[in-house]
DSSP file (Angstrom, degrees, kcal/mol; ACC not computed):
  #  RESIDUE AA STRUCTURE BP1 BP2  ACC     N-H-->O    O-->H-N    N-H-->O    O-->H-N    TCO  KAPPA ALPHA  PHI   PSI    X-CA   Y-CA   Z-CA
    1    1 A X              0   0    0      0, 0.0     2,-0.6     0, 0.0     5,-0.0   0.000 360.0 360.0 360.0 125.3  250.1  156.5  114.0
    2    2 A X        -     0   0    0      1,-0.1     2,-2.5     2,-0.0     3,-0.3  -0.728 360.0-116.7-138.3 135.3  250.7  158.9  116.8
    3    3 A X  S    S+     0   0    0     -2,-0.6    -1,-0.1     1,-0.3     0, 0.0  -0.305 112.9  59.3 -30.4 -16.8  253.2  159.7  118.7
    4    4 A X  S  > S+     0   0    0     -2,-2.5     4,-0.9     2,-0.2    -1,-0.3   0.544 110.3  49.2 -94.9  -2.0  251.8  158.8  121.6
    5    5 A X  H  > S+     0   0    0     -3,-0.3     4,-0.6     2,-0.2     3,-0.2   0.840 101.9  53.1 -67.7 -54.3  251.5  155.4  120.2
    6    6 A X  H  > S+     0   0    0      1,-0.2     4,-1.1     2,-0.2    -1,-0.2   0.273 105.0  62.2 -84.6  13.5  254.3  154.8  119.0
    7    7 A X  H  > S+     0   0    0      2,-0.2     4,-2.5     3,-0.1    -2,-0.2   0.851 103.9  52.5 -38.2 -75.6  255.6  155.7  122.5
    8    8 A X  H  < S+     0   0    0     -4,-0.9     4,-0.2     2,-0.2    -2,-0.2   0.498  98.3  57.8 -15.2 -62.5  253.9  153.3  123.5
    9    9 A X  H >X S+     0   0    0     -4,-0.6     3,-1.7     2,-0.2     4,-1.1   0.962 110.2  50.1 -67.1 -66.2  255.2  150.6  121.2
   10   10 A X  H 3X S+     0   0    0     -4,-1.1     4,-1.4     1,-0.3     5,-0.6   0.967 101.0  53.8 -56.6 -50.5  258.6  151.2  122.4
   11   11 A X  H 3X S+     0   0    0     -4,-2.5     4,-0.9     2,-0.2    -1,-0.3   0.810 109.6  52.3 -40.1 -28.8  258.3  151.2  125.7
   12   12 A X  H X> S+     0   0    0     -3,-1.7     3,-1.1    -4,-0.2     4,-1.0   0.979 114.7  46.3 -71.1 -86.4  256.6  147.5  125.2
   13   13 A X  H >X S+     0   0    0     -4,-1.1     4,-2.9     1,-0.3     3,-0.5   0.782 110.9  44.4  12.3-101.6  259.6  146.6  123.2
   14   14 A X  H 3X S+     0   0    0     -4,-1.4     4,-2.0     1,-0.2    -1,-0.3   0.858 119.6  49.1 -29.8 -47.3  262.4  147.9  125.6
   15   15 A X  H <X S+     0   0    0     -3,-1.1     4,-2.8    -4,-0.9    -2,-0.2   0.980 115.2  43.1 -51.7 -63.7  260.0  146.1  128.5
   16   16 A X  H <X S+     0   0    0     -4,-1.0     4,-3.5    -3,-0.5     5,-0.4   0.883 114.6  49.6 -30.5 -60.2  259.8  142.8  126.4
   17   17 A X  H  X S+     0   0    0     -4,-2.9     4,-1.0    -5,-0.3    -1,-0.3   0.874 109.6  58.0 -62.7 -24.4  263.9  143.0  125.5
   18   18 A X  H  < S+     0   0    0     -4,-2.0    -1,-0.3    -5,-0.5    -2,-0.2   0.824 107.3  36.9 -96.3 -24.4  264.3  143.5  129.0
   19   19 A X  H  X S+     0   0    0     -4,-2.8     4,-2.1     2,-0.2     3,-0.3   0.794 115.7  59.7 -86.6 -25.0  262.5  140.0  130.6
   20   20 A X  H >< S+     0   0    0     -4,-3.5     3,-1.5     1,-0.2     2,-0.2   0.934 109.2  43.0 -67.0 -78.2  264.1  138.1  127.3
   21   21 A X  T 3< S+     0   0    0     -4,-1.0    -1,-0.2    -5,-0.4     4,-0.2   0.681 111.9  51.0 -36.7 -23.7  267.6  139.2  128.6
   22   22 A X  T >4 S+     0   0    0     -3,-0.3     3,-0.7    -2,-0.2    -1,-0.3   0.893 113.3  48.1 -87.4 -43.5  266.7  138.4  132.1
   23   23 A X  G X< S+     0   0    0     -4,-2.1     3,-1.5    -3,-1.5     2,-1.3   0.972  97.3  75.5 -61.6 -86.4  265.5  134.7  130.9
   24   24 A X  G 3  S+     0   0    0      1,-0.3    -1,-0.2    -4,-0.2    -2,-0.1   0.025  85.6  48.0 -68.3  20.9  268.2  133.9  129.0
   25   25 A X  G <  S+     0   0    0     -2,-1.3    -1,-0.3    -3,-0.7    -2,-0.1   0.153 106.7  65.4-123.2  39.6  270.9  133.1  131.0
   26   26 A X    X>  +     0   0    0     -3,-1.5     4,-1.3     1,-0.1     3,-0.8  -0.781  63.1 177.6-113.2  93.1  268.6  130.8  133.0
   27   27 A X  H >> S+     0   0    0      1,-0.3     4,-2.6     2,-0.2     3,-0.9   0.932  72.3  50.1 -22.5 -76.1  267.6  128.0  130.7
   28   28 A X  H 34 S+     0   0    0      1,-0.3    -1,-0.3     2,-0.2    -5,-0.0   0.398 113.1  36.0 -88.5  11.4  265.8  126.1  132.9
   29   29 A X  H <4 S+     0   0    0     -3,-0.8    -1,-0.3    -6,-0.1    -2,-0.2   0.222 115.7  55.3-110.6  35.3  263.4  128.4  134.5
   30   30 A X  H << S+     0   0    0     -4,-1.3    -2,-0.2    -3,-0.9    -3,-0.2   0.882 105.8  59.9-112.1 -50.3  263.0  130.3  131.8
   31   31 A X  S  < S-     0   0    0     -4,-2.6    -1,-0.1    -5,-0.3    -4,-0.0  -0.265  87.3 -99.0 -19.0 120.6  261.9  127.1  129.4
   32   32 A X        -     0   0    0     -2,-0.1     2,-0.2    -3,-0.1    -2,-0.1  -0.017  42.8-131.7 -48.8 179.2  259.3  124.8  129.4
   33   33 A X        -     0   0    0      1,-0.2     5,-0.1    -4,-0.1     2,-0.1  -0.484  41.3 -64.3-121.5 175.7  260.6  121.5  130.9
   34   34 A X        -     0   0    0     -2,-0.2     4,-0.3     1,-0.1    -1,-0.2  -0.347  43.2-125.4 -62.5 141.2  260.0  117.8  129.3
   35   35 A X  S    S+     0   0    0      1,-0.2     4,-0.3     2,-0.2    -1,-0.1   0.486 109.1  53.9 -90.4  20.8  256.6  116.9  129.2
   36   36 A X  S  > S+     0   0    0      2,-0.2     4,-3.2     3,-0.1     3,-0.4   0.711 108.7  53.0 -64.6 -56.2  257.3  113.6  131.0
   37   37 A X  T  4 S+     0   0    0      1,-0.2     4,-0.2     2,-0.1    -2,-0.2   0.463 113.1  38.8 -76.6  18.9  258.8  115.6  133.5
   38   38 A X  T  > S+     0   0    0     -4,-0.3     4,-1.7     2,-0.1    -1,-0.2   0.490 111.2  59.9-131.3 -41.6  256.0  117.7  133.9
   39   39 A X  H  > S+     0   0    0     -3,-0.4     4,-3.7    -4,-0.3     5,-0.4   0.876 112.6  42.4 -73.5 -56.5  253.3  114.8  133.5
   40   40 A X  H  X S+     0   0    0     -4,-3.2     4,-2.7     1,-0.2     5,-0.3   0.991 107.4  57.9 -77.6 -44.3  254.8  113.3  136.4
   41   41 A X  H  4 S+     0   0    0     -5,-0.3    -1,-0.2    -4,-0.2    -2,-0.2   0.922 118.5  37.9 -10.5 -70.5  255.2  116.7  138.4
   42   42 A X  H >X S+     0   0    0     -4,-1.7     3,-6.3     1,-0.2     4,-1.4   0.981 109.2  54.1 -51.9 -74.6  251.4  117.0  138.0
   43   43 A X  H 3X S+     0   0    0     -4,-3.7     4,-1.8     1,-0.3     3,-0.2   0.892 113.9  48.8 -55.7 -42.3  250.2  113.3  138.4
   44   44 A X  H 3< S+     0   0    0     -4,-2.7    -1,-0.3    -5,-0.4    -2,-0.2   0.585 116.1  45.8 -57.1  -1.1  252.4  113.5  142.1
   45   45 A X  H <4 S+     0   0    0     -3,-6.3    -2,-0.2    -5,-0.3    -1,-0.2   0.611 115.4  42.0-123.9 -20.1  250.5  116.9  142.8
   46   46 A X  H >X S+     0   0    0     -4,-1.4     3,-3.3    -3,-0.2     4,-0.7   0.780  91.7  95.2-106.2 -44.3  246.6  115.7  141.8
   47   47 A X  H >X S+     0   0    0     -4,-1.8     4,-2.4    -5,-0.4     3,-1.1   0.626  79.0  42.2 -73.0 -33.9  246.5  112.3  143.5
   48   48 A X  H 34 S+     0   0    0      1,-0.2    -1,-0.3     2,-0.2    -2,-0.1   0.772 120.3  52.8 -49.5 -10.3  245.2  112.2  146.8
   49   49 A X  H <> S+     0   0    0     -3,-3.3     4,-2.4     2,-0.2    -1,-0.2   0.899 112.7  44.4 -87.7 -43.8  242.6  114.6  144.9
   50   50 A X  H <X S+     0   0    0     -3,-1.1     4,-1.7    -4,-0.7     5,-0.5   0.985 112.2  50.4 -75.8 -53.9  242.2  111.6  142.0
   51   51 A X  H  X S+     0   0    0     -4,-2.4     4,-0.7     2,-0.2    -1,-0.3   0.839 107.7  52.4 -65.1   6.5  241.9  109.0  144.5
   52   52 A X  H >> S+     0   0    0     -5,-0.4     3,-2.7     2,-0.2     4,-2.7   0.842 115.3  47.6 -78.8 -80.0  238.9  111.2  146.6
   53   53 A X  H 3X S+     0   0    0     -4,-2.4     4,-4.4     1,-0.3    -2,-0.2   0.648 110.7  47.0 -48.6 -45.7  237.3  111.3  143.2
   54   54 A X  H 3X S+     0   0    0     -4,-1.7     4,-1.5     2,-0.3    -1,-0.3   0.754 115.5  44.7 -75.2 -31.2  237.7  107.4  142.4
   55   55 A X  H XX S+     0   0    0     -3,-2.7     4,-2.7    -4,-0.7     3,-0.9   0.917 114.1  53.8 -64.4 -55.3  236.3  106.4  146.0
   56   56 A X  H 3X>S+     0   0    0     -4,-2.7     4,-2.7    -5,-0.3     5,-1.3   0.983 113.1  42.6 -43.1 -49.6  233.4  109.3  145.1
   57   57 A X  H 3X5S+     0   0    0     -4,-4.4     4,-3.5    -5,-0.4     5,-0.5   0.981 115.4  55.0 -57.8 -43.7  232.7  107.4  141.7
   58   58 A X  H <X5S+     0   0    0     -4,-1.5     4,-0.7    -3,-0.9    -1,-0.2   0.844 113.5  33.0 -40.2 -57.2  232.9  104.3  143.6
   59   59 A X  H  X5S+     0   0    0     -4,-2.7     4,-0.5     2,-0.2    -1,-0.3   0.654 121.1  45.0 -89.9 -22.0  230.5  104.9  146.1
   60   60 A X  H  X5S+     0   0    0     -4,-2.7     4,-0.9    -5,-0.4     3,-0.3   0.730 116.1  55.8 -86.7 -23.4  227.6  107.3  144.1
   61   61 A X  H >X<S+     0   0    0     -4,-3.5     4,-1.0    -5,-1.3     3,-0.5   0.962 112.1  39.6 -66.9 -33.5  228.2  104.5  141.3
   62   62 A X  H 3X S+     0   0    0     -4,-0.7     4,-0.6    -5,-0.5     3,-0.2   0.716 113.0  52.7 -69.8 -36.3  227.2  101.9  143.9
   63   63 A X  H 3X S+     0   0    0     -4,-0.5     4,-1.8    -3,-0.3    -1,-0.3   0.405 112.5  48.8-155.9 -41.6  224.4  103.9  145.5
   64   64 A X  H << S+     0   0    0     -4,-0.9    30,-0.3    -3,-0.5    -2,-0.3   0.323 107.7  51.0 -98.5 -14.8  223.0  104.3  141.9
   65   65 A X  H  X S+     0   0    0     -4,-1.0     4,-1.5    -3,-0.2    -2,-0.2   0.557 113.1  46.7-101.7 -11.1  223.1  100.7  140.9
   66   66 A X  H >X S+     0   0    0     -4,-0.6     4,-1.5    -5,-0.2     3,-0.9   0.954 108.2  53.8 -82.6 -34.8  221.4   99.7  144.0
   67   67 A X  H 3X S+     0   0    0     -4,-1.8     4,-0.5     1,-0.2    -3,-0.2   0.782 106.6  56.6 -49.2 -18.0  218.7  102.5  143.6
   68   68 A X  H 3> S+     0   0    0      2,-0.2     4,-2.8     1,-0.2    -1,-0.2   0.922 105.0  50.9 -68.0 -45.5  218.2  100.9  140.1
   69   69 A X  H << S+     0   0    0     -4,-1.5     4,-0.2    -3,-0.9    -2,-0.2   0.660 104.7  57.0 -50.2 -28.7  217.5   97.7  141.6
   70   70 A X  H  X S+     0   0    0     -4,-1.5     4,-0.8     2,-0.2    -1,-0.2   0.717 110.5  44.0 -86.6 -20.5  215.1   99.1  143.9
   71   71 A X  H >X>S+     0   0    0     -4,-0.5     4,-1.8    -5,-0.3     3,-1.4   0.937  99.1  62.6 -86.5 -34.4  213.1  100.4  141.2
   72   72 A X  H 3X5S+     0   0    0     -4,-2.8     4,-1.0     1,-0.2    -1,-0.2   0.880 111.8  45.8 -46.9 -17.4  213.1   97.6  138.9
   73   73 A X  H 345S+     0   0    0     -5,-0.2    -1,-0.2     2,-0.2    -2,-0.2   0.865 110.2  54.0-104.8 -11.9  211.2   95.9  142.1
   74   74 A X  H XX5S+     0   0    0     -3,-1.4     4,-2.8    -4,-0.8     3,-0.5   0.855 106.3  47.0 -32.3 -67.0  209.1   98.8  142.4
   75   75 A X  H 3<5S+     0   0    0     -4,-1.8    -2,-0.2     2,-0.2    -3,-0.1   0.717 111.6  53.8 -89.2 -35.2  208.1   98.6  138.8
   76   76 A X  T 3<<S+     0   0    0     -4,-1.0    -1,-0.2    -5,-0.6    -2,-0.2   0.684 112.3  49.3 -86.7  -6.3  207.4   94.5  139.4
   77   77 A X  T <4 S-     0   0    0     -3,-0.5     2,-0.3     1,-0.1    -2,-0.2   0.846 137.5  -0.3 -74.2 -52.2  205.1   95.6  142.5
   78   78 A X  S  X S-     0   0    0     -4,-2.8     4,-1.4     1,-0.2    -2,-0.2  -0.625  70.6-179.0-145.4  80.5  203.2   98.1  140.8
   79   79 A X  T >4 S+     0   0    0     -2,-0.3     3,-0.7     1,-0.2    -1,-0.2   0.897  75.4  65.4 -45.0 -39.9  204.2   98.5  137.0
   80   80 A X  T 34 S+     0   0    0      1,-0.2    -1,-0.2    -5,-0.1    -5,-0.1   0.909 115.9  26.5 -68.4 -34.5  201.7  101.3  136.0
   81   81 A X  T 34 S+     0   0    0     -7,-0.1     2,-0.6     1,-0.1    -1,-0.2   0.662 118.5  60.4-105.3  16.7  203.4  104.2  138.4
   82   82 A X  S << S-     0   0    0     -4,-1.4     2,-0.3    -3,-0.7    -1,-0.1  -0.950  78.8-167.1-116.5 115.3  206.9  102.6  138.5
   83   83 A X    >   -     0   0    0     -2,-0.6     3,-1.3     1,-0.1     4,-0.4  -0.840  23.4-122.0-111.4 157.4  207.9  102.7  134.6
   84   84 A X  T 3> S+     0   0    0     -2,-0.3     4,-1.1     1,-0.2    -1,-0.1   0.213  99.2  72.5 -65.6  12.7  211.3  100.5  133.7
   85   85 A X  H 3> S+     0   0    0      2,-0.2     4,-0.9     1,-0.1     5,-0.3   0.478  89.6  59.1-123.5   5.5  213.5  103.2  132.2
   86   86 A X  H <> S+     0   0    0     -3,-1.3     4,-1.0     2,-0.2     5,-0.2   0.841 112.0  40.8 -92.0 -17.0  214.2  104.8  135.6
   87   87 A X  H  > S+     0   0    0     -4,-0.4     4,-1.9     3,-0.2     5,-0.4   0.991 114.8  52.8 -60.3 -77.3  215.7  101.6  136.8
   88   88 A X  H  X S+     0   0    0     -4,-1.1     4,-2.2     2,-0.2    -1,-0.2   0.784 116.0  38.4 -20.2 -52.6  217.4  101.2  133.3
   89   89 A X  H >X>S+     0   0    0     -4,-0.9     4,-0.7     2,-0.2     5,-0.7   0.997 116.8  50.2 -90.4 -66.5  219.1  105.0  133.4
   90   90 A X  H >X5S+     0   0    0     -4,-1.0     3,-2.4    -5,-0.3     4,-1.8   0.829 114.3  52.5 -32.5 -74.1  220.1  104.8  137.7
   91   91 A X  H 3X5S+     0   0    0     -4,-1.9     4,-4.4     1,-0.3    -2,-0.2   0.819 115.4  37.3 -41.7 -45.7  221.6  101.4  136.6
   92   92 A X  H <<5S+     0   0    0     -4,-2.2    -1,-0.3    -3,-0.5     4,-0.3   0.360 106.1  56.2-108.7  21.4  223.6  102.8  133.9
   93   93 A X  H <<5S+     0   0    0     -3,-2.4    -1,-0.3    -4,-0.7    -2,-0.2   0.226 109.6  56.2-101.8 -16.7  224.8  105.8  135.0
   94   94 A X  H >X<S+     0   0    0     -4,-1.8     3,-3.8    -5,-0.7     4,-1.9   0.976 103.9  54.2 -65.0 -71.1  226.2  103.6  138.0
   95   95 A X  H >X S+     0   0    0     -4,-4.4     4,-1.1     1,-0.3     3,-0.7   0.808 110.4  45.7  -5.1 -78.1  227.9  101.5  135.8
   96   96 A X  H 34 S+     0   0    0      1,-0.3    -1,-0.3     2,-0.3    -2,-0.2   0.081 108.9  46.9 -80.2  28.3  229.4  104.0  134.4
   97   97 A X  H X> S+     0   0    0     -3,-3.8     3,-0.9    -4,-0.2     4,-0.7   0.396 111.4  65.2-119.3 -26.4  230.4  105.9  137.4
   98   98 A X  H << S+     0   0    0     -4,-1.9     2,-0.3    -3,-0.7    -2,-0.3   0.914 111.8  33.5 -39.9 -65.6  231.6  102.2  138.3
   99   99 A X  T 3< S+     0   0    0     -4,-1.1    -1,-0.3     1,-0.2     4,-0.2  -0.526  88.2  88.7 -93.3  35.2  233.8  102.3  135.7
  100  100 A X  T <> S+     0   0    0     -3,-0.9     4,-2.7    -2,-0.3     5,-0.4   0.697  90.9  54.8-102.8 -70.7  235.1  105.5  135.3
  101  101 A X  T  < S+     0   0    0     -4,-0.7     4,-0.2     2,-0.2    -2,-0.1   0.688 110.9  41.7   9.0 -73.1  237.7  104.9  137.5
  102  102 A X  T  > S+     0   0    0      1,-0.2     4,-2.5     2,-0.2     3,-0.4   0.820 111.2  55.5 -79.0 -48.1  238.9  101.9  135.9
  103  103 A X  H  > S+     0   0    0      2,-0.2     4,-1.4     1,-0.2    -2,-0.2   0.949 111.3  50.4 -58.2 -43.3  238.5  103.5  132.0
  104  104 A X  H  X S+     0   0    0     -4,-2.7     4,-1.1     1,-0.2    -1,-0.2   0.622 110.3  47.8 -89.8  -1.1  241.0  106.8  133.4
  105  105 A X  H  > S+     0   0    0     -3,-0.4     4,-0.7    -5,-0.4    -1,-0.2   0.836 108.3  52.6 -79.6 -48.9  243.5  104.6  134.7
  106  106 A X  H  X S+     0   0    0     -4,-2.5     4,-0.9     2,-0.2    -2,-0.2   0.911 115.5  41.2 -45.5 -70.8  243.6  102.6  131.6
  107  107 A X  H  < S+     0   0    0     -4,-1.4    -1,-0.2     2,-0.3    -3,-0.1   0.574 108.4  60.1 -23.6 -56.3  244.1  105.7  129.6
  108  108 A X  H >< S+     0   0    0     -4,-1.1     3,-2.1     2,-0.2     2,-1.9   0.834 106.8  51.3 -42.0-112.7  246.5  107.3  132.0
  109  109 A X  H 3< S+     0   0    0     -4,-0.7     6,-0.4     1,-0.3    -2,-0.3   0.426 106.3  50.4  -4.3 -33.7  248.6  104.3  131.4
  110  110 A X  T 3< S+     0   0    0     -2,-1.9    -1,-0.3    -4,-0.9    -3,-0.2   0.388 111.0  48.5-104.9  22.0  248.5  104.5  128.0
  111  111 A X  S <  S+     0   0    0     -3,-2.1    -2,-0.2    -5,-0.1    -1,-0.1   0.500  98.2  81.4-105.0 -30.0  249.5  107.8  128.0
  112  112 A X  S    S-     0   0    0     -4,-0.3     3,-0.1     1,-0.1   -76,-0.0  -0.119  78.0-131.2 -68.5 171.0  252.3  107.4  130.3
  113  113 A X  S    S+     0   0    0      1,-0.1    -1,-0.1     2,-0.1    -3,-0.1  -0.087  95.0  68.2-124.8  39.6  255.6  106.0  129.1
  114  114 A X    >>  +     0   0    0     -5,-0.2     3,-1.3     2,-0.1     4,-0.8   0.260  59.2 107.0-132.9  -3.9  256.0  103.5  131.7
  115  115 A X  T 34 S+     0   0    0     -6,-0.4     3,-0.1     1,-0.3    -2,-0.1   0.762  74.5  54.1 -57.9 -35.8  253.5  101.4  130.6
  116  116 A X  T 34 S+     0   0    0      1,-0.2    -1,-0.3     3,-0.0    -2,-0.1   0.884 109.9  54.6 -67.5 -19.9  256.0   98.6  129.1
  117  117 A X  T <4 S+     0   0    0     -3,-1.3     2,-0.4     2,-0.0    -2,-0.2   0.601  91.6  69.2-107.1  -6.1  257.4   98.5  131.8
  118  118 A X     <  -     0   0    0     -4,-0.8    -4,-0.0    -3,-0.1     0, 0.0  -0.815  44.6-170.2-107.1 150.5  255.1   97.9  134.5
  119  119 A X        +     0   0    0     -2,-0.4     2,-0.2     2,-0.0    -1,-0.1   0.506  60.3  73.6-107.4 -10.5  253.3   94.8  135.2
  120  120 A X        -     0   0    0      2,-0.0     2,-0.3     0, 0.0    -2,-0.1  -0.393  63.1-147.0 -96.0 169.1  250.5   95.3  138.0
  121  121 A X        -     0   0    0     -2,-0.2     2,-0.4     6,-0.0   -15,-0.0  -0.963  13.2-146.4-133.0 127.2  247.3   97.2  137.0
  122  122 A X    >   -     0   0    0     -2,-0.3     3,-2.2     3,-0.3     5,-0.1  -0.935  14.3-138.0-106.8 162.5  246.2   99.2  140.4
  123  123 A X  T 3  S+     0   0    0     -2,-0.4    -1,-0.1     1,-0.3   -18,-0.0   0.197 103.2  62.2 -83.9  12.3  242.4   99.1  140.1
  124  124 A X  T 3  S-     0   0    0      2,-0.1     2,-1.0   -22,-0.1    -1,-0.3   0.326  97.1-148.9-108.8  -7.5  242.0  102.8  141.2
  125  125 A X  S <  S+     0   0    0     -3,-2.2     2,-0.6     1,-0.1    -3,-0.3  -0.255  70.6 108.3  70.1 -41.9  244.1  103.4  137.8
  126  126 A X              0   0    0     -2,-1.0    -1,-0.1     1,-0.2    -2,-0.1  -0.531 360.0 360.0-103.2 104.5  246.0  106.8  139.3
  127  127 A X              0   0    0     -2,-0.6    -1,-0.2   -22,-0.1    -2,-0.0   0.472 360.0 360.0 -80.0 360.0  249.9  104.4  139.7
């Protein structure tokens, strides 16, 4: 090792010793916080964001189970250039943009620790 390394090293050290000393006699901003209280921090800081996203699923899932419908009658006009599995896939990626929503609210909730204690379900999931 040489010297200028181990220079180096101390100076990291001393730096190091010198923000631990600074943290510790504030606790709490120098510690993580509870992750409840932190959960909830967040979920109060994302939601107008989650509920844009949950209309957005709402409305391109909707938009995608009628376009499924329009081919399946497509495909009953003129089967040979309308084939069934683009109806099938549009349908069921709608669905499931339908219900995406409902599945990350569900999830939240059982991730949360409030969940005994509440009794409503809101159908946009983000409480």
């Amino acid at each position: 090792m040489t010297k200028d390394n181990l220079r180096k090293m101390w100076v990291k050290g001393l730096l190091m010793a010198a923000v631990v000393a600074t943290a510790l006699p504030i606790p709490d901003l120098a510690f993580a916080q509870l992750v409840q209280t932190a959960t909830n921090s967040q979920n109060s800081v994302f939601k107008p964001m989650l509920d844009i996203m949950s209309y957005a699923c709402y409305v391109i899932g909707g938009v995608l189970v009628i376009g499924g419908t329009l081919k399946f009658k497509a495909h009953a006009e003129n089967a040979s250039s309308n084939p069934l599995s683009h109806g099938f896939s549009r349908v069921g990626a709608g669905a499931l943009l339908l219900a995406l929503p409902y599945l990350m609210g569900l999830a939240n909730s059982t991730a949360s620790s409030t969940m005994g204690t509440t009794s409503t379900f809101h159908p946009f999931g983000w409480n």
